[in-house]
N, C-alpha and C positions, 0 to 999 in steps of 0.2 A: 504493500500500500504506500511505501513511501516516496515513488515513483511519482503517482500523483497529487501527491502534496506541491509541487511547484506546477503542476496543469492550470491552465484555462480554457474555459470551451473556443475562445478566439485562439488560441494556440493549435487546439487537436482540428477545430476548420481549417487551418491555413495549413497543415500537413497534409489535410485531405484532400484538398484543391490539388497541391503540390504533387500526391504519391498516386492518387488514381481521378486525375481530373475528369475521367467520359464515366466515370460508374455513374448509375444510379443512388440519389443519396435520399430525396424525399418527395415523396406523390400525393396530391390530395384527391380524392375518388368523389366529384361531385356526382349525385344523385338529382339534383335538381332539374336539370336540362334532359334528361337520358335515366328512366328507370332502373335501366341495368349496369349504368356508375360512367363518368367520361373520368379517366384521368388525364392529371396535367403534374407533369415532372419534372424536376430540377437535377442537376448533375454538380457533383462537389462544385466544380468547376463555377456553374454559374450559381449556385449556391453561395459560393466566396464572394462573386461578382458583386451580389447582391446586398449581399452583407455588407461588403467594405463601403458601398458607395451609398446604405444609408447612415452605417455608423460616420462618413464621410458628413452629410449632411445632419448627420445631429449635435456632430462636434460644429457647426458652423452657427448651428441653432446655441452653441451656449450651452448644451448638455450637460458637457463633462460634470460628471461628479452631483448632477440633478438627476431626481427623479423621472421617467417616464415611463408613462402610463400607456400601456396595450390595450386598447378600448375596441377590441377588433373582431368578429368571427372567426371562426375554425376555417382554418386554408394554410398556404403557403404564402401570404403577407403576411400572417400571427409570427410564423416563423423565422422570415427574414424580421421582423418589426424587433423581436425580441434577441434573436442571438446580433441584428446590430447596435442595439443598444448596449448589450456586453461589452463588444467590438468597441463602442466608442468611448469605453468608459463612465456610460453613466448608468443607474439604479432603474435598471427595470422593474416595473409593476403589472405583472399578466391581470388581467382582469377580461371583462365578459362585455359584450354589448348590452346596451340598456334597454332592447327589445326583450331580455331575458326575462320570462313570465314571472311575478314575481319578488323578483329581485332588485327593480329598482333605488328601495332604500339602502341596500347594503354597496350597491355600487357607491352612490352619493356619499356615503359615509366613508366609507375607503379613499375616494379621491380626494375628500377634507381630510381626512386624517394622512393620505402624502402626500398630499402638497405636491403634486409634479407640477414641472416646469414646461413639461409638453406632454399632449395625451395625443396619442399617434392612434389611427383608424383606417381600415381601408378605404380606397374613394371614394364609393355608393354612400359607405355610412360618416363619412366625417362633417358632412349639415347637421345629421340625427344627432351626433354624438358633441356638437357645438352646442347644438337646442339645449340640450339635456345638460349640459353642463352650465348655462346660462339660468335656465330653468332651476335648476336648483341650486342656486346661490353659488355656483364654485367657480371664484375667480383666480383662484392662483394659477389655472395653468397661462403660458403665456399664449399657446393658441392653440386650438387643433390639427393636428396636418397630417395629410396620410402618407402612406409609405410611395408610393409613385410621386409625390409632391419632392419626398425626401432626395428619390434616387435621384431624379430628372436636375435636382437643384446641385447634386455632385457632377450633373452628370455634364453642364450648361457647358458650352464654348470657353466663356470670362471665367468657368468660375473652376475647371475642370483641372490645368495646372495647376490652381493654388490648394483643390482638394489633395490632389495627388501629392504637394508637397506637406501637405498638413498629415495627411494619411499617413507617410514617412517619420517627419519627426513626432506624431501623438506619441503618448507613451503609452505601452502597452498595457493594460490591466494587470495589477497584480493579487496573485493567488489571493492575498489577505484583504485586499476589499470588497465590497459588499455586491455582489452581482445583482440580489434584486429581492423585491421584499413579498415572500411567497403570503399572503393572506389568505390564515383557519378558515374554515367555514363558517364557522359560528355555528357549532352545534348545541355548545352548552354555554355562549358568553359573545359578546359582541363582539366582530372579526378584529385579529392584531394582527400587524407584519412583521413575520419570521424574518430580520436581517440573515441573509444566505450569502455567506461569502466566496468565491471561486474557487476558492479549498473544498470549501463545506459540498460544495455541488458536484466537484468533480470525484472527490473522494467516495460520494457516494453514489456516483454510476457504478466505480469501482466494484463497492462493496456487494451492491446488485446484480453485476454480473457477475462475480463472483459465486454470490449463492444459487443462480439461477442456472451454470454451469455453463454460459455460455464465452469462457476464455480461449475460445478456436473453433474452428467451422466456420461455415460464412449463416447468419440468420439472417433475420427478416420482423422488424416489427410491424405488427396493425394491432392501430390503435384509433377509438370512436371517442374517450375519455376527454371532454374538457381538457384545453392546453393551460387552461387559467388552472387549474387543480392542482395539486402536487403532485399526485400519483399521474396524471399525464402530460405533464411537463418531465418529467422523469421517464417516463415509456416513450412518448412522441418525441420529445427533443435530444432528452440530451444522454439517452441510453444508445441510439445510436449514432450521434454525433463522437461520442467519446471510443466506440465501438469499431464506428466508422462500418456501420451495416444500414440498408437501404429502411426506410420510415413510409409505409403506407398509412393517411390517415384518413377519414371521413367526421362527418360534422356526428353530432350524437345525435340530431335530431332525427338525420337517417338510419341512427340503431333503433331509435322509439318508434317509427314508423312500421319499419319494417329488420327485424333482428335476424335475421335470414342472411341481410347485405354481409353483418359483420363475418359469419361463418364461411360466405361464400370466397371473400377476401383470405380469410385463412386458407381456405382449400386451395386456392388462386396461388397462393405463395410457399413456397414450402419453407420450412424450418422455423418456424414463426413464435414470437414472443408476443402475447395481450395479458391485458388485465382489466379488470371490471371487476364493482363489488357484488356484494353477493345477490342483490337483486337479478343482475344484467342476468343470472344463469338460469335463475326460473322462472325469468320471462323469458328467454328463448323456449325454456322447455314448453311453456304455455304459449307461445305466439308463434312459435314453430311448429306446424302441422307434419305429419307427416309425409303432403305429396310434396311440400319444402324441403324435404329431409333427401329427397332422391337426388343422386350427383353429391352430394356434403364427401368430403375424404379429408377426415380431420388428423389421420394418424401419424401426419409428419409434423402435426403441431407439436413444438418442445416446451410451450412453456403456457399455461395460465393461469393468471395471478390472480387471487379470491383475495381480495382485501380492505381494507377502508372500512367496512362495516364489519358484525359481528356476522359470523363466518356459521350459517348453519350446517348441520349433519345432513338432512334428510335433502338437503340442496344440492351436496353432491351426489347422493345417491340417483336424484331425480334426474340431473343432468346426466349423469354417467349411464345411464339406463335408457336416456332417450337417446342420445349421440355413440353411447357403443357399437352400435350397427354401421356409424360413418367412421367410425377408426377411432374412437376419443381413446386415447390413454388416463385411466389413474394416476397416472404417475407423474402426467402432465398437470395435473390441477396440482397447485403450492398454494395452500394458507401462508398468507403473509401478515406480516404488522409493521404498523409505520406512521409515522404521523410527520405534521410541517416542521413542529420545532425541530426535528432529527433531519431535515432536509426532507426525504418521505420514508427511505427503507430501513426497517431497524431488523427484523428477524423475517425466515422464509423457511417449510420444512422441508427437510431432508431432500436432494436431488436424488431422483430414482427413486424414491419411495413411495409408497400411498401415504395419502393424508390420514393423522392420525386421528382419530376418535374415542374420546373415554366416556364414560358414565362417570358421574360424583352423585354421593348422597345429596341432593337437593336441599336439606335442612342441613347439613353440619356445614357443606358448603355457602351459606349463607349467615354461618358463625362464622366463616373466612376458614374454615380445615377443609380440605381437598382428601375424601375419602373415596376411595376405587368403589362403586356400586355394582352388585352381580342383579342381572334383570330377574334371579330366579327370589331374592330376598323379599322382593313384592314390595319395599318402599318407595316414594317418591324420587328421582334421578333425574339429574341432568346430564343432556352429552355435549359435551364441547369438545372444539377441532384444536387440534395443537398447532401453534404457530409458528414452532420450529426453536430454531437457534439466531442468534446474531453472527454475525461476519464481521470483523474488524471492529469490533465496538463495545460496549460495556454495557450487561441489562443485570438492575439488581433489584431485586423484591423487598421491599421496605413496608415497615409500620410507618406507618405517615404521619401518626401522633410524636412517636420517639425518637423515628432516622435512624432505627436499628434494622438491621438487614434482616430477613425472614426465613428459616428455617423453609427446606423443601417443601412444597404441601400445605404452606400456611399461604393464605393470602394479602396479599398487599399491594401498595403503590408500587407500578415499575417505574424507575428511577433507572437512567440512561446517561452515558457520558463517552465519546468518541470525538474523529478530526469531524464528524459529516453534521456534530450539534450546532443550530444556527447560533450567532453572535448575542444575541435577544432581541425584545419587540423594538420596533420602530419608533424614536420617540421615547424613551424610556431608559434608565438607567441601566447601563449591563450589570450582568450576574443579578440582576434581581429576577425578582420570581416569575416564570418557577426554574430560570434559567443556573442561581446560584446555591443549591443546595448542599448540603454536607452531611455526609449520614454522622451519626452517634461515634462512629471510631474514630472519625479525622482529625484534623485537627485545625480548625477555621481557618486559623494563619496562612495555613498552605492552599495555596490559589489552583493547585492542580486536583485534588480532588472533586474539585464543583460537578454537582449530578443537574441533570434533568428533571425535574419533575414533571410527569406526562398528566398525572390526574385520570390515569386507567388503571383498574385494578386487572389481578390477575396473580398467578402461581407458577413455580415448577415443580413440573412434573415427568419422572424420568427423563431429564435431562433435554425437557421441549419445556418453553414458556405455551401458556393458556392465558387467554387476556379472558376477564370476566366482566366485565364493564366498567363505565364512567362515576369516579366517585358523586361528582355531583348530579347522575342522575339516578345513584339509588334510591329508591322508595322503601325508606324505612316506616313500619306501621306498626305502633306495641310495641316494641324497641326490637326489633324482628327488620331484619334487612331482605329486601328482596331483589332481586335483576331485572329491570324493567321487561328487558326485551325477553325472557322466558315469558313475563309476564304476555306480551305482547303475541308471543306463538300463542298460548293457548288461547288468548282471543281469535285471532285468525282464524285455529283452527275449530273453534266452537259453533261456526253456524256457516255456511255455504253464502250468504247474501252478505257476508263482510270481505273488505280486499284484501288481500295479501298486500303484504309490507306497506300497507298506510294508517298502521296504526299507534296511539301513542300512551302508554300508562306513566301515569304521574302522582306525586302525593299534593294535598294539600292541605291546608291548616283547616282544625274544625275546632269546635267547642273542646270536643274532648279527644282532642288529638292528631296528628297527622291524619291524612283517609284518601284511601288510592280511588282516582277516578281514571277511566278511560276512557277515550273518543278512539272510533272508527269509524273509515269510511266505508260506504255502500259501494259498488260494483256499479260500473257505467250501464248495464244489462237491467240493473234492478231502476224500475221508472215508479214506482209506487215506496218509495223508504216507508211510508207512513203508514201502509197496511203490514209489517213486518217489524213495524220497530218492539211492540210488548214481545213477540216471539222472539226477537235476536235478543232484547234486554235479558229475559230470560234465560237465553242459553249461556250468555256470555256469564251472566254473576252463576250459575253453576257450577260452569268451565273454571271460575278464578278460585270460588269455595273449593271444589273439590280437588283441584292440583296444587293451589298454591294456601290454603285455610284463610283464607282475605275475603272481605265483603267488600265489594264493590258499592262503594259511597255514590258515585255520579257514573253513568255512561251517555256519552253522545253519539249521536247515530249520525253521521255528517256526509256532504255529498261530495263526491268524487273531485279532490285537488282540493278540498278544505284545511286538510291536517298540511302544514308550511315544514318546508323542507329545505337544509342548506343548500350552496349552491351546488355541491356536490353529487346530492341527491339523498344524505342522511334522511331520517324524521328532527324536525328541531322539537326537542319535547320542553326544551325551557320557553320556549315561543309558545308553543303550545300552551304550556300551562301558567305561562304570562294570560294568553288570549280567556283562556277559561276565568283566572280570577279577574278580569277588567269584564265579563260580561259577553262575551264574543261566543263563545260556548254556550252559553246558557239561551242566549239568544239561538240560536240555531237548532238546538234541543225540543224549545218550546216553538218553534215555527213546526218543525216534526209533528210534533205530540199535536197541536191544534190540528195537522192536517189531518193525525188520524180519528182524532173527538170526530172532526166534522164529514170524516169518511163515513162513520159509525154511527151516526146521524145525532149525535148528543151534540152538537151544536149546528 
């Protein structure tokens, strides 16, 4: 690893322009024009091109060492917009267009909270994304401009020597500055920018490919994943910029539509590396019919990555059972774990293995002991996927009360410290939290043990970490700790007219104490919620007594895109259960319920 400690990804392009300038380096697969995908491709070569001549033009804009903002759709200007901002030395900030359903308050807030100096967009969108910035109060940037604006301005008659000489003497980025400020999703807290240094990013493509086993061969990424994300800015860019292996991508909108496209692109390519959380698998398996499935030849795929969320059992099984027949490998699905602060990858399991699977007693594990459960003892069990090991980096299981490290089997905070930890948030003091921590042995003075604190729980066990969720979104009730998202399966799976993964359990204050409420959504299919709501109420507070001993305080039966979700695609359950105590919930509960009084002819 310590090879890549002096990298930059402006370094490893300009080798790659140099050593194989005609390859293929990155393709975007529009669907838009052409049902069955047009691509348009770049070769190192003009990749570099590209590059130099907009980090050329950003350095003219003043950039250096400012903020800029990727305010762009999924394509190949995301791409050249972001690796030239590297290029010129200034703080890129990937982020999403303002069309994103949804999510227009968290853009606005992001771009006040960095302050860039330029928010870069492609040409169709940089009026929208002027509007939008206008519109909501954010004047720091100094304009908007899109990346053809940029090239064309290195690229002028007047202005093209003195690029060229500028291009020359810039100074190159160096490893230790801040390449760009990756922005959480805000699942459990308002989005902060991860400072990601050129170290931090390129050390942990390293560490990625590393455990994904792809240190020789020639592969192939596709990827549908948001470039604004971590996880795909990491698979789309810069795994194999660093790699120097060819990047097919499509927009995600085209996986929602039709989740077939993404498959068909694996088949299309061999050796291929993707990833998607865990949703992406069982809506293929649901949205992928079987006459879709004919021509699928998934068996030179080497790599898919289940990660970002909580990583269910019955998900691989589901996938693995429908896609067996086109070649899928076991061995090819890797549980991973990773998050922004850590740059994205922190653990993946075992190369060449199947994914592992345990039962835990459901109750002791919810005292934080991790006990092996036999299905034949007849108690309550949960199964969780192991998330493997780390690669070049430090995972340590911590009481988070005392910052003493945790015995195998006990659960705790994991606690993280390698080259790939970002700098800290944007804005904010280094080593503060939860970037400076110290467990109970260290010894403060010494600046080299600083951990991470992630704020996910989780264990080892035989010698794989298992993440078990988010401290701050356990639903403790009776002084009794539960795991939201068990809770949330067995919602799902308690009644046929609720959706898969749109649901949200949360605790809330009551007279006499915490009290778990849940909202789920209805199924675009179901057009009546309101003749089904007492019968889904029903099942669902059963489903929760009889697996988890919890009474269900509130349930909301809500309509399809109600329960808010980061940009990522998590459930946000602190949104959620912000929305519930301001009334937003309740409101939507009793619009139901009247519809069914007045179905039932009582009003």
């Amino acid at each position: 690893m310590s090879s890549a400690m002096g990298d930059t990804l402006s370094r490893h392009l300009a080798l790659s322009a140099r050593q194989a300038p005609d390859e293929a380096a990155f393709a975007f697969v529009d669907f838009d024009t052409d049902g069955d995908g047009t691509s348009v491709e770049l070769t190192w070569k003009e990749l570099d091109t590209r590059v130099r001549a907009v980090a050329a033009g950003l350095r003219r804009a003043g950039a250096v060492g400012e903020r800029v903002a990727i305010v762009a759709p999924q394509g190949l200007d995301y791409v050249v917009a972001f690796l030239g901002s590297l290029c010129a030395g200034a703080v890129a900030v990937p982020l999403f267009p303002p069309d994103l359903p949804g999510h227009g308050e968290k853009l606005a807030a992001v771009l006040a909270d960095a302050a860039p100096s330029l928010v870069v967009s492609a040409p169709e969108r940089r009026e929208a994304v002027a509007e939008f910035c206008t519109g909501h109060g954010i004047t720091s940037p100094v304009r908007v401009v899109s990346v053809e604006c940029l090239e064309q301005t290195a690229g002028t008659a007047d202005t093209a020597d003195t690029a060229d000489t500028e291009a020359r003497t810039a100074r190159e980025p160096r490893p230790e500055d801040c390449a760009y400020l990756q922005y959480t999703s805000g699942s459990t807290r308002m989005p902060s920018g991860v400072e990601i240094t050129h170290a931090n990013v390129c050390v942990n493509a390293r560490q990625a490919l590393d455990a994904y086993d792809l240190g020789s061969g020639r592969n192939c990424v596709v990827s549908w994943l948001p470039l604004y994300h971590d996880m795909g800015l990491m698979t789309g860019i810069v795994m194999p910029l660093v790699h120097r292996m060819r990047s097919v991508l499509m927009d995600p909108l085209d996986f929602v539509q039709q989740p077939v496209r993404w498959l068909r692109l694996l088949t299309h390519h061999g050796g291929t590396l993707t990833a998607a959380p865990n949703f992406a698998y069982d809506y293929c398996v649901r949205r992928v019919p079987p006459e879709q499935r004919t021509g699928l030849s998934l068996g030179s795929v080497a790599v898919m990555i289940n990660g970002s969320e909580p990583i269910s059992p019955r998900t691989l099984d589901r996938f693995h059972e429908a896609f067996a027949p086109s070649g899928i490998r076991r061995t090819a699905m890797r549980p991973s774990y990773g998050l922004a602060e850590a740059t994205v990858f922190v653990t993946a399991s075992p190369a060449g293995e199947e994914p592992t699977v345990t039962p835990f007693d459901r109750d002791l594990l919810a005292r934080g002991i991790a006990r092996v459960a036999e299905p034949a003892e007849g108690g309550p069990l949960t199964e969780l996927v192991a998330c493997g090991r780390p690669t070049d980096q430090e995972a340590a299981v911590v009481d988070p009360d005392t910052g003493r490290r945790q015995e195998d089997g006990t659960v705790g905070e994991i606690w993280l410290r390698g080259p790939n930890i970002g700098r800290g948030y944007w804005g904010r003091p280094p080593d503060g939290e939860p970037f400076g921590a110290v467990l109970e042995s260290g010894d403060p003075a010494d600046p080299a043990p600083r951990w991470l604190r992630t704020g996910d729980l989780g264990m080892w066990h035989d010698k794989q970490l298992y993440v078990t969720g988010r401290i701050k979104d356990m639903v403790i009730v009776d002084g009794t700790n539960h795991y939201p998202h068990d809770i949330e399966l067995t919602v799902e799976n308690a009644h046929p007219a609720i959706r898969r993964h749109h649901t949200a359990a949360f605790a809330v204050p009551a007279d006499e104490g915490e009290r778990l409420v849940v909202v789920a959504e209805h199924p675009t299919a179901v057009t009546d919620p309101h003749t089904r709501l007492d019968e889904v109420t029903r099942a669902v507070r059963r489903a929760v007594s009889v697996t988890h001993g919890l009474a269900v305080h509130d349930f909301v039966y809500a309509p399809p895109g109600a329960v808010p979700r980061t940009t990522s695609g998590k459930v946000a359950r602190s949104a959620c259960r912000a929305r519930y105590l301001d009334g937003t919930w309740t409101a939507v509960e009793a619009s139901t319920k009247h519809a069914a009084l007045k179905g039932s002819g009582a009003v």
